[in-house]
C-alpha positions as CSV (number, residue, x, y, z in Angstrom):
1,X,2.5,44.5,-34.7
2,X,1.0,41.6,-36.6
3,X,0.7,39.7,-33.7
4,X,-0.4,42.1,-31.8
5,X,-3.1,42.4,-33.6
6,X,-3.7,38.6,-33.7
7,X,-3.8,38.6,-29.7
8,X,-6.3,41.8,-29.8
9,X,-9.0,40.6,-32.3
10,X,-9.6,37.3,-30.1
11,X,-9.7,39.0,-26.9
12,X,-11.8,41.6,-27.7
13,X,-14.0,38.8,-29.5
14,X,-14.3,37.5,-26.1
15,X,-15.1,40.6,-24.1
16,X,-17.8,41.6,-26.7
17,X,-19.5,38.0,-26.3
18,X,-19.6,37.2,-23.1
19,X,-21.2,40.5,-22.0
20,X,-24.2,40.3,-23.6
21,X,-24.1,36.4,-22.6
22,X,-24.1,37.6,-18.6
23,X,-26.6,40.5,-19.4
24,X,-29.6,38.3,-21.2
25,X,-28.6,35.3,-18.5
26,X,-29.1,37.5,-15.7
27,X,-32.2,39.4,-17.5
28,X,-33.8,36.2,-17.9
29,X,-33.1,34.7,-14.5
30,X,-34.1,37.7,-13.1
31,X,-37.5,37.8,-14.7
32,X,-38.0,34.2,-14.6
33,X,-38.0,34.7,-10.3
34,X,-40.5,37.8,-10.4
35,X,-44.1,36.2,-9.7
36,X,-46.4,38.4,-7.7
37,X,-47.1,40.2,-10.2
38,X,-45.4,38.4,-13.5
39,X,-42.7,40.2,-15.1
40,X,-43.7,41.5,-18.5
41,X,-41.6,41.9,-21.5
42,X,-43.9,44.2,-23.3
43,X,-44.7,46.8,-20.1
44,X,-42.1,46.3,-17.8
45,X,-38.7,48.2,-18.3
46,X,-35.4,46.9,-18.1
47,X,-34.2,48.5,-15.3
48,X,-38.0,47.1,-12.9
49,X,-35.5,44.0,-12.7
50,X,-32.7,46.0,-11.0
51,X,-35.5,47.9,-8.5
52,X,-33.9,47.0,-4.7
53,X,-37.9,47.7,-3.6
54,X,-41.1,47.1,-4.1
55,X,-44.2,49.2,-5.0
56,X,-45.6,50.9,-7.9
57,X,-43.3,53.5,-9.8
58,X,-44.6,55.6,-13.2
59,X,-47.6,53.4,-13.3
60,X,-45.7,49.8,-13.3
61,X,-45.7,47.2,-10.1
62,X,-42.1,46.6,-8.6
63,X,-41.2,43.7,-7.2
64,X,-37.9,41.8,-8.2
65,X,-36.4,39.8,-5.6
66,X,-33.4,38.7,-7.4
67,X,-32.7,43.0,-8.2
68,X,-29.1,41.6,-7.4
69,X,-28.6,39.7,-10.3
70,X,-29.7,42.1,-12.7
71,X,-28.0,45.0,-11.6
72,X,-24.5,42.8,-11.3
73,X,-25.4,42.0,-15.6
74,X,-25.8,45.7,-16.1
75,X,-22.0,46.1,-14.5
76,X,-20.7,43.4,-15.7
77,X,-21.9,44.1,-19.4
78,X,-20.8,47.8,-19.2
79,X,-17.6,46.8,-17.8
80,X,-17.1,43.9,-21.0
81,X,-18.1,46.3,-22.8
82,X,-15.8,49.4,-22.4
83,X,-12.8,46.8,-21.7
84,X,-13.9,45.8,-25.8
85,X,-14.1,48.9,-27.1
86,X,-10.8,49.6,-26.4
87,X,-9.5,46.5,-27.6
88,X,-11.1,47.1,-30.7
89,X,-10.0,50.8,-31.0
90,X,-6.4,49.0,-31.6
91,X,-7.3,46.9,-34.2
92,X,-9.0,49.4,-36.9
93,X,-7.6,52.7,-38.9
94,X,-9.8,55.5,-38.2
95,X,-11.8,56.3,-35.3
96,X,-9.6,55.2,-32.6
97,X,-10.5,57.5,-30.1
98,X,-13.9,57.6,-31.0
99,X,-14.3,54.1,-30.7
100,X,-12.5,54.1,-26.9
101,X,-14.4,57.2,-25.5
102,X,-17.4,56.2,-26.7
103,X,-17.5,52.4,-25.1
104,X,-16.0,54.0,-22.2
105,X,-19.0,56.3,-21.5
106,X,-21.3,53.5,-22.7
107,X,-19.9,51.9,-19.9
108,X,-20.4,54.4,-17.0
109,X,-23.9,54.6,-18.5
110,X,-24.3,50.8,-17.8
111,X,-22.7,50.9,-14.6
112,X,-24.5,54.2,-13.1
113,X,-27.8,51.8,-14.1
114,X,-26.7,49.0,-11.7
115,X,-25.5,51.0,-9.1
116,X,-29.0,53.5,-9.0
117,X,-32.2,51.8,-9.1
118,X,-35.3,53.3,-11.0
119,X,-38.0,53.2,-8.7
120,X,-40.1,55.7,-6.2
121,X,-37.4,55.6,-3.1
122,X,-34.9,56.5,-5.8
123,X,-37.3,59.3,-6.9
124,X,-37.4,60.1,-3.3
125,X,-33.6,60.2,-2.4
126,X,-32.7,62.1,-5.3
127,X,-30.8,59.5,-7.3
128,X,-33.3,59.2,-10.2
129,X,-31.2,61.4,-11.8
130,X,-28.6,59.2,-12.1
131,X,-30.1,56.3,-13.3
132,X,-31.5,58.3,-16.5
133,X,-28.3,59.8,-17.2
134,X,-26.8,55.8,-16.5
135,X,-29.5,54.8,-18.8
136,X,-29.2,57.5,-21.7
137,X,-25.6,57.4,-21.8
138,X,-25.5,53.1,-22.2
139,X,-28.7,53.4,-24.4
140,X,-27.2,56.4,-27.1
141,X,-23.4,55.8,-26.3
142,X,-23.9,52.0,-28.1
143,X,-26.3,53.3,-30.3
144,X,-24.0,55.9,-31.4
145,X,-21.2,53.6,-31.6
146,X,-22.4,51.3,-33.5
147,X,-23.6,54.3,-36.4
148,X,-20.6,56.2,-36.6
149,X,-18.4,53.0,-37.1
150,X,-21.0,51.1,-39.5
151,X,-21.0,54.6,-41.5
152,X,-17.1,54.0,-41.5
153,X,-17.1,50.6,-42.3
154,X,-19.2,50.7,-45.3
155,X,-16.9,52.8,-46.9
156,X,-14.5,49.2,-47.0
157,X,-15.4,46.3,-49.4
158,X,-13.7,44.5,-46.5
159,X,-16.2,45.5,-43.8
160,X,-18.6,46.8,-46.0
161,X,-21.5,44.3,-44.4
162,X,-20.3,44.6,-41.4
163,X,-20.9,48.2,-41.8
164,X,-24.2,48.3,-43.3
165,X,-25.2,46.4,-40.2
166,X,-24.3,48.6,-38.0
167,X,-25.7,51.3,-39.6
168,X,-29.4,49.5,-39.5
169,X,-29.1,48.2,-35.7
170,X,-27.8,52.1,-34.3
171,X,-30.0,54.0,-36.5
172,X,-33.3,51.4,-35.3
173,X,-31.9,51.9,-31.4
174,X,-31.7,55.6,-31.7
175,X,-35.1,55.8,-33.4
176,X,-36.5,53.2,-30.7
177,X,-34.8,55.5,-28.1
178,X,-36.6,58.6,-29.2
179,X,-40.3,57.0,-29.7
180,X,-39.8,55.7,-26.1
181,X,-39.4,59.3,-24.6
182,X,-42.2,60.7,-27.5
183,X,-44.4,57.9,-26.6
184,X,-43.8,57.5,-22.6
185,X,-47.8,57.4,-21.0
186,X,-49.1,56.8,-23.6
187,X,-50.5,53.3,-23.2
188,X,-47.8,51.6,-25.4
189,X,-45.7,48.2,-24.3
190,X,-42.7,50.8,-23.5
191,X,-41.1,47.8,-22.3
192,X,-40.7,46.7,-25.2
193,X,-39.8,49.9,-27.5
194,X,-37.3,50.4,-24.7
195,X,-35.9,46.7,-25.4
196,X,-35.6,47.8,-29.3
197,X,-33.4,50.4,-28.2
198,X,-31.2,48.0,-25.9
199,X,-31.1,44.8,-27.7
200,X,-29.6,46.4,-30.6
201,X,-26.4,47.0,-28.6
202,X,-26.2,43.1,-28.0
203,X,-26.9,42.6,-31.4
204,X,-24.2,44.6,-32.6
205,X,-21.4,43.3,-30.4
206,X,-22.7,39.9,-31.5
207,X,-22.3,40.9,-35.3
208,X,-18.6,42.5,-34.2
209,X,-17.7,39.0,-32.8
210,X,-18.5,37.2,-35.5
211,X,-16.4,39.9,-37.8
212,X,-13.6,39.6,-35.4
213,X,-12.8,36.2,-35.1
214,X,-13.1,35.7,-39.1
215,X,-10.2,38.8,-39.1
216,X,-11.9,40.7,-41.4
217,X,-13.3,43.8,-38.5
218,X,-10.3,45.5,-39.0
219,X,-10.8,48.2,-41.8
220,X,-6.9,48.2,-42.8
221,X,-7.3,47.8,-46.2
222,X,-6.4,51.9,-46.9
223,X,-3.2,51.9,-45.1
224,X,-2.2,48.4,-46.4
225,X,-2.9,49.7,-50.2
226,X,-1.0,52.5,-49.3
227,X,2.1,50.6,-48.2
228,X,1.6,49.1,-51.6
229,X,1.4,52.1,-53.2
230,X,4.8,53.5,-52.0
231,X,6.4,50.3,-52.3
232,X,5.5,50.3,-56.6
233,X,7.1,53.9,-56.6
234,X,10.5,53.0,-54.9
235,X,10.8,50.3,-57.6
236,X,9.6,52.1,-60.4
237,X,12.6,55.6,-59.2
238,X,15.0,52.4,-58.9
């Protein structure tokens, strides 16, 4: 089981990196190639880089000719990002199945994203629908996650910063999340109040990696005093 669980910490390490690193690579590229008119941080959603057409859609000018590459990092991060969930799920007490379903419907989220556009043909097909629901499930399912399991890890001395950072990044996404809807025509950069309820998700599985690969992300330390525990009685009857 112990080296199990010194295969599982690394890998998941690895998943939980390298999908943010595909998702802000392909965000920036992305942007970077949309010039008539500029791509703004501030204004423009997320999701304007993944619109397959052009035109204007709830007040913002589409026109991203590299759509491709953004909605293969939405995938690709979803995907990385479900895959590490589960990983991690093996490598804590408590949770478990929390942990898995949870990154699993974070990921469907991300992957209903790339696969339905935001934009006015998708308003006119009928598949808006789906990107929201894409959207809201990535955007609260990580948020979520990341709340529920700092909550649980501050109870540990082990994992208790670790915790207390996920508790700050969720509860700031979730609260970012709900200003964006409360706020939505309002005149505000709602791209980037949307962008505090995203980039908290990659700033989470950046602060799980670097728990991870010092060992120290899996809150063990109850069952392990336990074992301890039981093992002083049996001496002490003998």
């Amino acid at each position: 089981m112990a080296n199990i669980m010194k295969l599982l910490r690394p890998l998941a390490a690895a998943t939980f990196i390298l999908g943010p690193a595909i998702y802000l690579a392909a965000e920036a590229i992305t942007a970077a190639a949309w010039k008539s008119p500029s791509y703004s941080y501030a204004d423009n959603w997320i999701s304007d880089l993944g619109s397959a057409t052009s035109g204007v859609f709830q007040g913002r000018e589409l026109n991203s000719p590299l759509h491709v590459v953004m909605n293969t990092g939405f995938i690709v991060q979803g995907l990385l990002f479900g895959i590490a969930t589960v990983l991690l799920s093996r490598t804590i007490s408590g949770r478990r199945t929390f942990t898995a379903v949870t990154g699993i419907v974070t990921m469907i989220g991300y992957i209903l994203v790339g696969t339905f556009h935001g934009s006015l043909q998708a308003q006119q097909n009928g598949t808006l629908p789906l990107h929201f629901t894409g959207a809201t499930l990535a955007i609260v399912g990580g948020n979520v996650l990341a709340l529920v399991l700092g909550i649980h890890w501050r109870k540990i001395l082990e994992t208790r910063l670790i915790g207390l950072v996920s508790i700050v990044v969720g509860a700031f996404g979730l609260v970012s999340v709900t200003a964006l809807f409360i706020t939505f025509g309002a005149g505000l950069p709602s791209g980037a109040i949307e962008r505090g309820s995203v980039y908290t998700i990659v700033i989470w599985q950046l602060a799980v990696v670097s728990v991870l690969l010092r060992g120290q992300a899996n809150s063990r330390a109850p069952r392990v005093a336990a074992t301890s525990a039981s093992t002083n009685t049996a001496s002490t009857s003998n």
